[in-house]
N, C-alpha and C positions, 0 to 999 in steps of 0.2 A: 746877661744876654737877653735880647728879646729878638722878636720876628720883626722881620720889615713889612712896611705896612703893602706893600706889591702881594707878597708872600701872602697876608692873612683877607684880602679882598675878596677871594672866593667864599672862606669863612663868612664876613663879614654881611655877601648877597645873600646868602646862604640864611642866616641869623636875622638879616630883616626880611626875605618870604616867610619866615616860621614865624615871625612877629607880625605881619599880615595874617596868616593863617590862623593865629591862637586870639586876634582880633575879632576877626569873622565866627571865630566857633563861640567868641563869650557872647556876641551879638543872637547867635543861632540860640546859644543854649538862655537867653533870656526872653528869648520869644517861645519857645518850646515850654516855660514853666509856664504848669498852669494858674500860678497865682497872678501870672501877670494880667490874666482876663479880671479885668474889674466887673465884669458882669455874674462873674460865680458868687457873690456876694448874696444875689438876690434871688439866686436859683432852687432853692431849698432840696438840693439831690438829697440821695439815698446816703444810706451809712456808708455803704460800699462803694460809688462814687468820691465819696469825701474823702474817703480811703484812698483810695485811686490820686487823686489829686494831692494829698498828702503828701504821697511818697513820691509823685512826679516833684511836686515841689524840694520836697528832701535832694533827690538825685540831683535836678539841676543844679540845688545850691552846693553840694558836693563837686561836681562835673567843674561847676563855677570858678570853686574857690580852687581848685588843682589847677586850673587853665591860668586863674590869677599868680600863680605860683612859678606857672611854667616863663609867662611871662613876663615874669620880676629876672629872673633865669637870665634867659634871652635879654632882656634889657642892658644886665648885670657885663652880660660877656661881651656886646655891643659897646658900651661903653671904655671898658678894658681894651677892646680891639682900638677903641681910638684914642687911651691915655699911651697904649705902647705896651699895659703889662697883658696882656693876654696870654697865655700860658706858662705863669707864674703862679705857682702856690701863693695865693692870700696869709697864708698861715708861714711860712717857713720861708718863704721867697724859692723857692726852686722852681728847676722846668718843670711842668706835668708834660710825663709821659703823652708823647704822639698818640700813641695807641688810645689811651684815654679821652684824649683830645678827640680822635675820627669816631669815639662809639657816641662821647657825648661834648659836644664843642662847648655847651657850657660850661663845664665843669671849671671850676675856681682853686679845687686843692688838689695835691699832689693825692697818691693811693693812701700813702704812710699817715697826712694828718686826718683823711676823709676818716680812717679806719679811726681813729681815735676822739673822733667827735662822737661819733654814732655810739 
């Protein structure tokens, strides 16, 4: 069985806004690190400054590589939405659960294999 593609188009505008949106925040969150200022270079701050910068740059590259994650995600279920398997377990071939589907439209496995990965 799978969903007709009528049925999974709301999904599917749904899954490219979040794919606009987790575009716009990797762009936000590369302008927001302060490494990206080439001119801290030559600024000689304080310890605590450099400190400061440090851990901005740590967060955003954390902040970064989650948003990159999310949208591999989002890409992943887009794509599925247009081969026809979209909520299909990856692993077993089964439906995933509706309920599963409305909390996270990403999602790739059923409850039974996600639990057995982790």
């Amino acid at each position: 069985m799978q969903y007709p593609r009528n049925i999974l188009q709301p999904v599917f505008d749904y899954l490219k806004k979040l794919e606009t949106d987790l575009l716009h925040r990797k762009k936000s969150l590369a302008k927001e690190d302060p490494f990206a200022d080439a001119s801290r270079l030559n600024d000689n701050a304080s310890d605590d400054t450099e400190a400061a910068e440090q851990f901005g740059h740590a967060q955003s590259a954390a902040l970064g590589e989650e948003t990159s994650d999310a949208l591999k995600r989002v890409r992943g279920a887009m794509d599925r939405v247009d081969d026809g398997t979209y909520g299909k377990c990856i692993k077993c071939g089964e439906m995933i659960n509706t309920d599963r589907l409305g909390i996270d439209p990403t999602a790739e496995m059923c409850m039974d294999c996600a639990k057995n990965v982790k």
